[in-house]
Structure formats: C-alpha cells, structure tokens
VOBA-1610 file (N, C-alpha, C; in pm, whole numbers, padded with zeros to 5 digits, always signed):
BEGIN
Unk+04334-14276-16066Unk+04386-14296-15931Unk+04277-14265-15828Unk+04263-14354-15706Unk+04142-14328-15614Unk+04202-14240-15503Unk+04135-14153-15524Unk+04153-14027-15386Unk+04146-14085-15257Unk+04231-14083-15167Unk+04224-14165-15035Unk+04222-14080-14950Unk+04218-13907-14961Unk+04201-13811-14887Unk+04110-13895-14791Unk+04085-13866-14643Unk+03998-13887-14598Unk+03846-13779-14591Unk+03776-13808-14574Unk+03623-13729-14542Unk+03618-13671-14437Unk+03674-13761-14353Unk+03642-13692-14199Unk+03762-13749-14101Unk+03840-13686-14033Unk+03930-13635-13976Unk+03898-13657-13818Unk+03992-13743-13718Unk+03909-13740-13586Unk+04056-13692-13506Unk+04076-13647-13424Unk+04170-13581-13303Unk+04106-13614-13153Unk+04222-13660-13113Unk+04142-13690-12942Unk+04192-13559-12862Unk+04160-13530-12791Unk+04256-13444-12646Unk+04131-13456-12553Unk+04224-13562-12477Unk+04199-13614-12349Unk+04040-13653-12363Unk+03980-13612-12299Unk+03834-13659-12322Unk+03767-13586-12409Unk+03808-13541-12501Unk+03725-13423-12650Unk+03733-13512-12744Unk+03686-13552-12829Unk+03655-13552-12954Unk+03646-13479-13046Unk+03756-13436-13138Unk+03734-13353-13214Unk+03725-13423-13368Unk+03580-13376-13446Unk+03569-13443-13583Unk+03574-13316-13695Unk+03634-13341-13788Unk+03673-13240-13894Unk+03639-13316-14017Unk+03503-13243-14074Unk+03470-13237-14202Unk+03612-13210-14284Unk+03582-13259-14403Unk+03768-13270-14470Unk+03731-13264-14597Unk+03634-13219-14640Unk+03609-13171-14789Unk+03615-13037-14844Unk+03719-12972-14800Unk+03735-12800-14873Unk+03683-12762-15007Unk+03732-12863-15083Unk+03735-12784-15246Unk+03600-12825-15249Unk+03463-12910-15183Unk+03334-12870-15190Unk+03263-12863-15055Unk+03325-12723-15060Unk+03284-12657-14939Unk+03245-12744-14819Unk+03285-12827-14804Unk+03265-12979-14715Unk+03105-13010-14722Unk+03077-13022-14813Unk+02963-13087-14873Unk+02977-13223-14814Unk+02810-13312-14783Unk+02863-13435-14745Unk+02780-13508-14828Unk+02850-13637-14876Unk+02856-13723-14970Unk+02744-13818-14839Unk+02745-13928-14939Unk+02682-14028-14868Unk+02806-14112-14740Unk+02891-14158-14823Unk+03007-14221-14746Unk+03065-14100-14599Unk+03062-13999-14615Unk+03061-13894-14500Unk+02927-13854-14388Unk+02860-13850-14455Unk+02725-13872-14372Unk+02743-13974-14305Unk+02753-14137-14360Unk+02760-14285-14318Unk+02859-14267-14196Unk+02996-14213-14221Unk+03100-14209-14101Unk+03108-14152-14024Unk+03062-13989-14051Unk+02987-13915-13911Unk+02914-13942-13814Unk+02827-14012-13876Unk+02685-14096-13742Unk+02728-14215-13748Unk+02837-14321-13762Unk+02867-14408-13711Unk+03012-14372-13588Unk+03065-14258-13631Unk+03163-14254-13518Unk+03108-14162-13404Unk+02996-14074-13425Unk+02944-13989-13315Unk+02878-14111-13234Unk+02818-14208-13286Unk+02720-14328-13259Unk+02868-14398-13136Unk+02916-14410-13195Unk+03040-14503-13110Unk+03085-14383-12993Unk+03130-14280-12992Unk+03174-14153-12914Unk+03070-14196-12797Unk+02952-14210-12832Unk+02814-14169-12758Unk+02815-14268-12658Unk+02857-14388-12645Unk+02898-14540-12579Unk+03051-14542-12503Unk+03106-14466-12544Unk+03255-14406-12500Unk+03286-14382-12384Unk+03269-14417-12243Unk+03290-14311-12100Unk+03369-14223-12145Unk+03515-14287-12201Unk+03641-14200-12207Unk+03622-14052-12293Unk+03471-14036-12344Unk+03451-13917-12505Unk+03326-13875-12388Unk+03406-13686-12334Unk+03309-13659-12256Unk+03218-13546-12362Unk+03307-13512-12426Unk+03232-13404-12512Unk+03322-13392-12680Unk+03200-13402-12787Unk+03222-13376-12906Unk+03241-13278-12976Unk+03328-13246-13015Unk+03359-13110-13131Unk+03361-13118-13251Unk+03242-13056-13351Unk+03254-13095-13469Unk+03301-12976-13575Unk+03374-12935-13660Unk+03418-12820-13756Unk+03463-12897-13872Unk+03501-12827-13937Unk+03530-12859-14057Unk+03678-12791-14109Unk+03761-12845-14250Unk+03849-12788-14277Unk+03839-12679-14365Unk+03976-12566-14339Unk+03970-12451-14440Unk+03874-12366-14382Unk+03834-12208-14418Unk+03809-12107-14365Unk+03673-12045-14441Unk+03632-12101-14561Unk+03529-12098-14659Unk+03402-12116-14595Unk+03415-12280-14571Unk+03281-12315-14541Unk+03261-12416-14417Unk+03180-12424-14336Unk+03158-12523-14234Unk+03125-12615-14296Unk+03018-12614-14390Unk+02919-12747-14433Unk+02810-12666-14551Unk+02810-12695-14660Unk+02747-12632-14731Unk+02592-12773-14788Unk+02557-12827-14680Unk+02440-12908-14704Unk+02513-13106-14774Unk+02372-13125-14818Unk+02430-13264-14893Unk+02507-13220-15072Unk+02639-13322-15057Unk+02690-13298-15197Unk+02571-13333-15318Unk+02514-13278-15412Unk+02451-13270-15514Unk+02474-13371-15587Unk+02597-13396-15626Unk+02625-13482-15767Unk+02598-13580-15665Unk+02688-13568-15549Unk+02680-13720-15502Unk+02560-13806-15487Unk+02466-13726-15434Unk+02343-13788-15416Unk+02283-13842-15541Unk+02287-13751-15650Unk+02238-13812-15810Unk+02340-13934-15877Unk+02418-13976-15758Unk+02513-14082-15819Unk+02491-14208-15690Unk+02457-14170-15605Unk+02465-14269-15500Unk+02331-14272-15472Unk+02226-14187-15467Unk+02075-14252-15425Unk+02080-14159-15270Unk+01907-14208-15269Unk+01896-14116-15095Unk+01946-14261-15008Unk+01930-14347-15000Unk+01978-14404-14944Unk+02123-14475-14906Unk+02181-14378-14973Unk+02338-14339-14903Unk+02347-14281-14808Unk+02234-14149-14769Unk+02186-14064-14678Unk+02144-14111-14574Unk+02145-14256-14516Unk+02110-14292-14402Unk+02154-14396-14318Unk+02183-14298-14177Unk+02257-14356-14057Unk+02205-14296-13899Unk+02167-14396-13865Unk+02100-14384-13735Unk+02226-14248-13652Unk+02283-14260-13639Unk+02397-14186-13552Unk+02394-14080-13620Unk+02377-14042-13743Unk+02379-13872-13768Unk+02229-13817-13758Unk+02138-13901-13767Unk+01984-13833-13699Unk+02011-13802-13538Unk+02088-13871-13517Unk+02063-13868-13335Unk+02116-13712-13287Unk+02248-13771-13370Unk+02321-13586-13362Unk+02261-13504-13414Unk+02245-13482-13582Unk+02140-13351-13595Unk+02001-13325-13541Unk+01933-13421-13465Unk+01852-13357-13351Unk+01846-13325-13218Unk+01962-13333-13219Unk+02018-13289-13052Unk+02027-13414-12954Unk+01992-13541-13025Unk+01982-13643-12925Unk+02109-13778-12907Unk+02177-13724-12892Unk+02272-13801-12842Unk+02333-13751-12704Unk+02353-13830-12614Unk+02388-13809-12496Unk+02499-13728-12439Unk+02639-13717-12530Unk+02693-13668-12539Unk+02716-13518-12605Unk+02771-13438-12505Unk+02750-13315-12545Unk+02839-13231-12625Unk+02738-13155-12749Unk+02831-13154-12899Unk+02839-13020-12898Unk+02945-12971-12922Unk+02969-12821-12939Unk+03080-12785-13130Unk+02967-12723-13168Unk+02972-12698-13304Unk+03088-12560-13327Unk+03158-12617-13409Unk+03263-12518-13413Unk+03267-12469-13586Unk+03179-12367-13627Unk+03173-12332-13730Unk+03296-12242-13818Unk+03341-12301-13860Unk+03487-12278-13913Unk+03439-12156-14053Unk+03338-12181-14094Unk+03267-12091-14205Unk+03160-12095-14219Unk+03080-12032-14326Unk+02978-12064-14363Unk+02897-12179-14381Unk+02737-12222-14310Unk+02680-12292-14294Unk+02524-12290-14376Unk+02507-12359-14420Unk+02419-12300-14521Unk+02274-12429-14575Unk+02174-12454-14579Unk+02090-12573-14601Unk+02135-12652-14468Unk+02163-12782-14523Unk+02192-12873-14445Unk+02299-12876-14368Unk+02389-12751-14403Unk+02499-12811-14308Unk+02430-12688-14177Unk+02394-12617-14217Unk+02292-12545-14095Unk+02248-12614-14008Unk+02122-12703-14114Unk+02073-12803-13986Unk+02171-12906-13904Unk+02299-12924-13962Unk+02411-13016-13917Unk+02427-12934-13775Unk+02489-12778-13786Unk+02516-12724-13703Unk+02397-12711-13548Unk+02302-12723-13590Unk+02142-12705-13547Unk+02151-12848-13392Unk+02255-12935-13448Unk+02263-13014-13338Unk+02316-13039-13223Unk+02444-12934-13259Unk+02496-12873-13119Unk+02445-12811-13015Unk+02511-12850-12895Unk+02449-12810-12795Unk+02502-12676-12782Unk+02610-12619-12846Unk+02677-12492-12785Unk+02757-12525-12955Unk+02748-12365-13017Unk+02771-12350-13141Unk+02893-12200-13173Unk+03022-12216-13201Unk+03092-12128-13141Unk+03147-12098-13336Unk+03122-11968-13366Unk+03136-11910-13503Unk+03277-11849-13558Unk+03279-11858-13605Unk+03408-11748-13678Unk+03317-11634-13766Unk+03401-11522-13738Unk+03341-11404-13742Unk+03317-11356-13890Unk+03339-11405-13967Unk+03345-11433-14134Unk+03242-11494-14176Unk+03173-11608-14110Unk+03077-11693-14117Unk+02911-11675-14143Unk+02873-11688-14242Unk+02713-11667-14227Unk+02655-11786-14281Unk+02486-11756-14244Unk+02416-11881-14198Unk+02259-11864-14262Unk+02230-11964-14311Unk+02094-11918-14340Unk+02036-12063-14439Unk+01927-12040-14483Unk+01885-12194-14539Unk+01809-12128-14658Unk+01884-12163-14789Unk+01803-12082-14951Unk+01744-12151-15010Unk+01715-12264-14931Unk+01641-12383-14978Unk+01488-12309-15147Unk+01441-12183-15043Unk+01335-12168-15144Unk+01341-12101-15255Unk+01507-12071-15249Unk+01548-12015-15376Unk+01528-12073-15484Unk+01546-12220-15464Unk+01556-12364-15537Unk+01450-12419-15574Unk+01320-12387-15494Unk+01183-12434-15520Unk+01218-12542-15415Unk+01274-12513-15306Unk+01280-12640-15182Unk+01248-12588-15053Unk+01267-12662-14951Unk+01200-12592-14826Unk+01376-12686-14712Unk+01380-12640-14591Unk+01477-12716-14533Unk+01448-12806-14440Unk+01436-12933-14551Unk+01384-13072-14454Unk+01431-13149-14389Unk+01556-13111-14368Unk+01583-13212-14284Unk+01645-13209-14140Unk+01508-13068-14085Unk+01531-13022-13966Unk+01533-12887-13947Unk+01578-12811-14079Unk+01585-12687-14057Unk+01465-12599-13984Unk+01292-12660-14031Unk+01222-12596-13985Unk+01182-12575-13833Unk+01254-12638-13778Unk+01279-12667-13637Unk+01368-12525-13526Unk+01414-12439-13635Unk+01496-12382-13609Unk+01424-12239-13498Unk+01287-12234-13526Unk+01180-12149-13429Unk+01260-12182-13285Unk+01284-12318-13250Unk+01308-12372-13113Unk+01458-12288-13034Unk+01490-12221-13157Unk+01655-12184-13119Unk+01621-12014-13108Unk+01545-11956-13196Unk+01534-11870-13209Unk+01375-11776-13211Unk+01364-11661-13232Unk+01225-11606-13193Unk+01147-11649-13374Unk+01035-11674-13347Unk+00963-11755-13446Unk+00984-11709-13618Unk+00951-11510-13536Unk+00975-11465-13678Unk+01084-11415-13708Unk+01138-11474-13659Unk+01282-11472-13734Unk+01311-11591-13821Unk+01282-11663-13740Unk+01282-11811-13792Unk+01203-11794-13914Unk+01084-11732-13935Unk+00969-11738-14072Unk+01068-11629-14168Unk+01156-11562-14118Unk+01227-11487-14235Unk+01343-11542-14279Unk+01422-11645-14187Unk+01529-11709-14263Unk+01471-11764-14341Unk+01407-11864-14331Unk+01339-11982-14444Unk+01244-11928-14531Unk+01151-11827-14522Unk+01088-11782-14624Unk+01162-11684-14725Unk+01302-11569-14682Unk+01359-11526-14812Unk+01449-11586-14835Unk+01490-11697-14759Unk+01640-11760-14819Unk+01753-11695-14775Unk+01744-11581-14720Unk+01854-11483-14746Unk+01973-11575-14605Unk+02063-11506-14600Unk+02173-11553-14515Unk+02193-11428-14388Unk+02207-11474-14283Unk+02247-11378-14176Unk+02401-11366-14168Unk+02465-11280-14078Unk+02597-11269-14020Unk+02630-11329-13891Unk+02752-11368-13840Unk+02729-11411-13747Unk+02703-11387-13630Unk+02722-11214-13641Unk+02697-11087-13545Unk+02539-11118-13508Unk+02504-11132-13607Unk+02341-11117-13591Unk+02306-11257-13546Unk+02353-11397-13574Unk+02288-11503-13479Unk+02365-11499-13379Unk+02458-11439-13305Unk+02490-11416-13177Unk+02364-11315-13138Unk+02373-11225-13186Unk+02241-11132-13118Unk+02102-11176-13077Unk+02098-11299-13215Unk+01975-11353-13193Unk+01973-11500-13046Unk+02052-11501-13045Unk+02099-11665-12916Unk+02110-11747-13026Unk+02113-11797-13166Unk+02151-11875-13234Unk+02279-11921-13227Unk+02400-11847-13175Unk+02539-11888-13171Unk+02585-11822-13084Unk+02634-11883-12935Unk+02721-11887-12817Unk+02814-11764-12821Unk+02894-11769-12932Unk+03036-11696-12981Unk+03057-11659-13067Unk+03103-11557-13120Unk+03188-11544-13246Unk+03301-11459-13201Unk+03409-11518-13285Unk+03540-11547-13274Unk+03625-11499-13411Unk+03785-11449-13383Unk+03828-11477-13510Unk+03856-11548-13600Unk+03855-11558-13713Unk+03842-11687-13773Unk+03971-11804-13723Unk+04061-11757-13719Unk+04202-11851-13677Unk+04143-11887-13490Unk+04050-11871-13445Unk+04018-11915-13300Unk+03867-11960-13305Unk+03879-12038-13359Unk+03718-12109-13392Unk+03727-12221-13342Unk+03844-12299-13355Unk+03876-12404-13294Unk+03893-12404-13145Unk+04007-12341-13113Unk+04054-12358-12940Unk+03948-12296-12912Unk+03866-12221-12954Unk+03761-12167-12863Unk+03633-12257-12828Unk+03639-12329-12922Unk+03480-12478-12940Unk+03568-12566-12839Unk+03738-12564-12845Unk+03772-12680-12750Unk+03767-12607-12582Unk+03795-12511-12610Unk+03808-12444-12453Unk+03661-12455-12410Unk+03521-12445-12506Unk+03401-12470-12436Unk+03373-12641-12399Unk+03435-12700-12449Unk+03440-12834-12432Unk+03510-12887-12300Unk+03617-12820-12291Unk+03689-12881-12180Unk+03596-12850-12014Unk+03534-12721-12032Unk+03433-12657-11889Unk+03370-12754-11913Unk+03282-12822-12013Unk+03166-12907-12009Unk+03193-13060-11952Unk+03349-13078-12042Unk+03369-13218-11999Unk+03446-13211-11870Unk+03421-13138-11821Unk+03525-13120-11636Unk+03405-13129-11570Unk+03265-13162-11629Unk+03114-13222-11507Unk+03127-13320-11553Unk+02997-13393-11426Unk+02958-13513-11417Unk+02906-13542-11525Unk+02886-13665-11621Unk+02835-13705-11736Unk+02699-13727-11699Unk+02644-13803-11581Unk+02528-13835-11561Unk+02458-13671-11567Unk+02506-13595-11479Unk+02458-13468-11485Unk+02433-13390-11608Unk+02489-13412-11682Unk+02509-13322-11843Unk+02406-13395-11926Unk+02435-13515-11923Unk+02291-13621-12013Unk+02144-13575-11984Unk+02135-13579-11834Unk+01984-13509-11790Unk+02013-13381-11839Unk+02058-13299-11782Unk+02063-13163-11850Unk+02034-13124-12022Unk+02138-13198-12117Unk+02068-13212-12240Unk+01928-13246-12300Unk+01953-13341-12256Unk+01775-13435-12293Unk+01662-13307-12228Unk+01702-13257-12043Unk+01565-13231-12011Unk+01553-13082-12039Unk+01658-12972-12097Unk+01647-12873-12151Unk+01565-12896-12257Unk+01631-12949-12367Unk+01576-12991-12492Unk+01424-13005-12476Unk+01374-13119-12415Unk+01267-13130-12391Unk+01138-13024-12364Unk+01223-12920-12269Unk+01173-12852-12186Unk+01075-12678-12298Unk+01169-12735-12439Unk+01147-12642-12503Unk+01057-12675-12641Unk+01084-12806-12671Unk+01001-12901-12794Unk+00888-12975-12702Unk+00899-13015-12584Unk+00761-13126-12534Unk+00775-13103-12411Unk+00743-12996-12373Unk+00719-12992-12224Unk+00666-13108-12123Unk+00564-13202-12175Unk+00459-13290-12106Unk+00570-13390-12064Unk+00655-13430-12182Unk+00760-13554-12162Unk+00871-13486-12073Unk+00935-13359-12068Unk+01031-13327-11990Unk+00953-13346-11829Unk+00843-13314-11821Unk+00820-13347-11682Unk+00783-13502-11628Unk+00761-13573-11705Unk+00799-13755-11689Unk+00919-13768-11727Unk+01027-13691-11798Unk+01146-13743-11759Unk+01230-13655-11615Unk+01159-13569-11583Unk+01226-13523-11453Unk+01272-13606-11361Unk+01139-13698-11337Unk+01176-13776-11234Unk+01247-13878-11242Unk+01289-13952-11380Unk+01329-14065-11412Unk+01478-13994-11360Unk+01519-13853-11414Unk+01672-13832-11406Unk+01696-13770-11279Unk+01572-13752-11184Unk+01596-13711-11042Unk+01620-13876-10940Unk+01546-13989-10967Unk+01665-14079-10923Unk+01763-14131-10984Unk+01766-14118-11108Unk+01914-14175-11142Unk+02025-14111-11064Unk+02012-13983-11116Unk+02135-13863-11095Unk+02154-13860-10981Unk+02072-13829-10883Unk+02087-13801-10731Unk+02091-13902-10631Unk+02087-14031-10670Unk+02127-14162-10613Unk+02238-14212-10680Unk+02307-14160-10782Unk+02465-14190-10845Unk+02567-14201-10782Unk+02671-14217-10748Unk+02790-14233-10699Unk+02864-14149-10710Unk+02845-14070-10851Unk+02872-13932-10886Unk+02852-13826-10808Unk+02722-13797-10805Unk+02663-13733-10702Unk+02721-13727-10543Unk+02732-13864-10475Unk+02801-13872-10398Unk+02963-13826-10375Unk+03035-13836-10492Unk+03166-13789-10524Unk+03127-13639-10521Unk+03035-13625-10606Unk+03073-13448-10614Unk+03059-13374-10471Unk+02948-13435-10346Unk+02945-13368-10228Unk+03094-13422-10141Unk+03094-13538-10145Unk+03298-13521-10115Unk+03389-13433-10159Unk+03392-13421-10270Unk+03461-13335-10347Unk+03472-13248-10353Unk+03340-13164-10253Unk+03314-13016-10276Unk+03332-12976-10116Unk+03331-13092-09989Unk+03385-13077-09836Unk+03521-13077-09848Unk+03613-13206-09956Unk+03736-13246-09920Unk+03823-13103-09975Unk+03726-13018-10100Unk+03832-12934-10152Unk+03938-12963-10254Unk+03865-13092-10295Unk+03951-13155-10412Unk+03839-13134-10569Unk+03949-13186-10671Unk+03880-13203-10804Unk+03814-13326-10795Unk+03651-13339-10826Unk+03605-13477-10857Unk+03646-13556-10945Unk+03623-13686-10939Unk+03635-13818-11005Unk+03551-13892-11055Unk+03480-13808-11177Unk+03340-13932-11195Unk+03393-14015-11281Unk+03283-14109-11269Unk+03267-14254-11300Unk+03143-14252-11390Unk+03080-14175-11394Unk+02981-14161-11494Unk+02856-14293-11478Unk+02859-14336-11348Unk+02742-14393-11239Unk+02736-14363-11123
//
C-alpha cells in the first residue's frame, strides 16, 4: 500500500505561511520529494503579495529536521536534492521573511535548513549542532557559514567536535531569538511573524537582503543601498506610511 501521508503540511493565517515538515518517525529527515516541495512552495510564497511572512517547523516534539534522509538519497541519487527555491531559502535569500520555528532538535542539515531564517524561535528541549565530523564529513551545505551568525570560535567548535549545544546556550550566543516551551514554539514563531508581516514589504525586502549583505559582502551592501534607497523611498508605501502615521490610522500597503 502507498503511504499518502503527506511530507509537508501548509496552513495559511491571514498573511503567514505556515510549512510543517511531516516526517516524525524520521525525525523529519528530508527525502528528495520533500526537499523538491519545500523550495517549490517557498519559491511560489516568495511571488505571493498575499504571503507576508513564512513559518517553517516541523511535526512532533523530537526533532525539527535531522539533515537529508540517508536511505533516501542512496535510493534516489543527489539529484533528487535539487531545487532552486530551497537554495534561496537556506541561504537567506528569498525576499520573504522566514522565521524558523524549531519544534526540536536540529542537527547537520536540518541546522543549516534552520540557518535560513531570518528570526529562529526554539523550544526549550531542543539542541543544535552539526556531527558531520563524527562521520568523516564536514557541513556542506552551508553549515560552514554559520561564523556569520555567531562569534567565529564558536563556530570552529561546533563543527570541529561535532558536539551539540542547548538551546539556552544558542540564545546566549544570538544564534536563536527565543526559547520557549516546547508546546509554544509555534504561536510564538507565529506571534513573531505577525509584528513582521504588519510592515511594509518593500521595507522588509531591503532590510533582509541589506542586513545580510552588510555582514557576508559589505562592498555589495553599499551598491545595493542605493538601489533600495530609491525604490523604497519613492514607493507609494512609503507615502502611505507618512499618511498613516499624521492620519493616526493603520497602514495599507500595496507592496509598491
């Protein structure tokens, strides 16, 4: 009989997006066909006016994402593993702003999964770390990137012993926004979602991109300054928000 469970799980409220990894019994490991539907529906979200902000978690209390499924890959090939829309997200580059709601433990790849959020909100049960070199592996597919989030040598001690942190400790470190009880991992990733998606979109896009930038390529964040200082500030948006802020009302963007 063919399992028709789904992989991945989508919920709207109002302008949120909420996507739920849906593989418990392997630790929501992602297959090729889950990888494929993740970055094709974040890819579509991203084109969306109506999808102001993304929430991604997973099901069950175990695990957030425990990397790529193993067997699967030795049954399907690396090239099951590839979809423009989940590179965009696990490097922070999609326009839309993603707030990671770690339901459990995150670990290899689903680390670097988490690594793409803009705002990463934990359950207090949850630990994190990449054992890649336990394995005789290293974490390629982004993990080493992780200096950018955090102080360097810290970064040279996750990945060089493998070992796993708490989530106490990547809150301490700025690696994670929040930690939470485990049963509030959710409303709490949606309650950070709703402050984010109550701004201007034009405003939040520059803001993503030119933070980001500001910390991986400085040279390009300052040629994109100006590109998003006339977009943004000649917007209509813009214009709404200084009405909006004389009239004493809630704005109305239009997201031009």
């Amino acid at each position: 009989m063919t399992d028709t469970t789904p992989e991945l799980i989508q919920e709207r409220r109002g302008q949120i997006l909420i996507l739920r990894l849906n593989r418990p019994d392997a630790r929501n490991a992602l297959t090729g066909s889950l990888y494929r539907e993740l970055g094709d529906t974040v890819l579509a979200a991203d084109t969306d006016p109506d999808v102001r902000a993304i929430v991604i978690t997973a099901t069950g209390d175990r695990a957030f994402c425990s990397g790529m499924d193993l067997k699967a890959f030795a049954t399907e090939g690396e090239g099951a593993f590839t979809s423009e829309g989940f590179a965009r997200l696990a490097t922070g580059k999609l326009s839309t702003p993603v707030i990671g709601a770690a339901n459990g433990t995150a670990i290899g790849g689903g680390l670097e999964l988490l690594l793409g959020s803009d705002i990463i909100i934990a359950s207090s049960a949850a630990k994190f770390g990449f054992p890649e070199v336990k394995r005789g592996l290293f974490p390629g597919g982004g993990g080493t990137d992780i200096g950018t989030r955090i102080p360097m040598h810290v970064a040279l001690e996750l990945t060089l012993t493998g070992d796993l942190i708490t989530a106490d400790r990547g809150y301490q470190l700025g690696l994670i926004n929040a930690v939470v009880d485990p049963d509030q991992v959710l409303e709490a990733a949606v309650g950070y979602a709703e402050r984010v998606a109550a701004n201007a979109p034009l405003g939040l896009a520059a803001c993503k991109e030119l933070v980001r930038l500001a910390v991986t390529d400085s040279t390009s964040a300052a040629q994109k300054l100006g590109q998003w200082q006339s977009t943004v500030f000649s917007s209509g948006d813009a214009k709404e928000g200084a009405a909006a802020f004389i009239e004493k009302r809630t704005p109305i963007w239009q997201g031009r």
